[in-house]
C-alpha positions in Angstrom: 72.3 72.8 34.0 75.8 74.0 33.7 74.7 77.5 35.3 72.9 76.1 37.7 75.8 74.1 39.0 78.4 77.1 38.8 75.6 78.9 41.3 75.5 75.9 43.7 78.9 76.0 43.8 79.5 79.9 44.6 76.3 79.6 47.3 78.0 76.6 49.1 81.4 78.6 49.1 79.9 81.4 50.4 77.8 79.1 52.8 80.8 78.2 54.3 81.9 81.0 54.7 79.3 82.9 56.2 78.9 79.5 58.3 83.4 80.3 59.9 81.9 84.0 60.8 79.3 83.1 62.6 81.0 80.6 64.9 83.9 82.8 65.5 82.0 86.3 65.7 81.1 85.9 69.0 84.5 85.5 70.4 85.2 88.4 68.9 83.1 90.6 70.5 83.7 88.8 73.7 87.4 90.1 73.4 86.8 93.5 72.4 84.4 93.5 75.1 87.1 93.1 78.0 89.2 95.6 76.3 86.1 97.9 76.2 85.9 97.6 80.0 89.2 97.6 80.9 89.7 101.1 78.8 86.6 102.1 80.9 88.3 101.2 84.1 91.7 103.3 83.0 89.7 106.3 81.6 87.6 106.7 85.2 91.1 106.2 86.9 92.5 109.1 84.5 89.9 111.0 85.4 89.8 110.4 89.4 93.4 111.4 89.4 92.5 114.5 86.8 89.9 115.9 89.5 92.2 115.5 92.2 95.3 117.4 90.6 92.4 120.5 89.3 91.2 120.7 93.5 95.0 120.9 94.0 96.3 123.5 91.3 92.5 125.4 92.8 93.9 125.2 96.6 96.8 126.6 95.5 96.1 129.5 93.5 93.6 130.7 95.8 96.8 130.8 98.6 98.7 132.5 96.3 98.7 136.7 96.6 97.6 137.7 93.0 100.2 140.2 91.6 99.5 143.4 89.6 103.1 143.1 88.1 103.1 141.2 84.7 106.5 138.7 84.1 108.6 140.3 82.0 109.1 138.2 78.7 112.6 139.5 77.6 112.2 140.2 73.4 115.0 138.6 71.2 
């Protein structure tokens, strides 16, 4: 019976273990949840304010005169 008892003992430990995850898992994903939608908030600000500089580097290339003449990159 000596095995028997060294297994109850393992299973209640892990038991309670298992039991402390499950009550705070869901706070857990809770919080990672808010930051999940707060990133998503940031990224489709990021990228609101990436469209608008493209439509403004776009305006003003296609004012711009294109040049034949290549810069010259001096050679050192």
């Amino acid at each position: 019976m000596e095995i028997f008892g060294g297994f109850m003992v393992m299973l209640s430990i892990l038991g309670f273990f298992l039991t402390v995850l499950w009550f705070i898992l869901p706070f857990v994903i809770f919080g990672i949840k808010g930051k999940v939608d707060r990133m998503c908030c940031l990224l489709e600000d990021m990228d609101k304010r990436l469209k608008a500089l493209e439509q403004m580097i776009g305006r003003k290339e296609s004012v711009l005169p294109e040049s034949s003449e290549q810069p010259e990159v001096p050679l050192s």
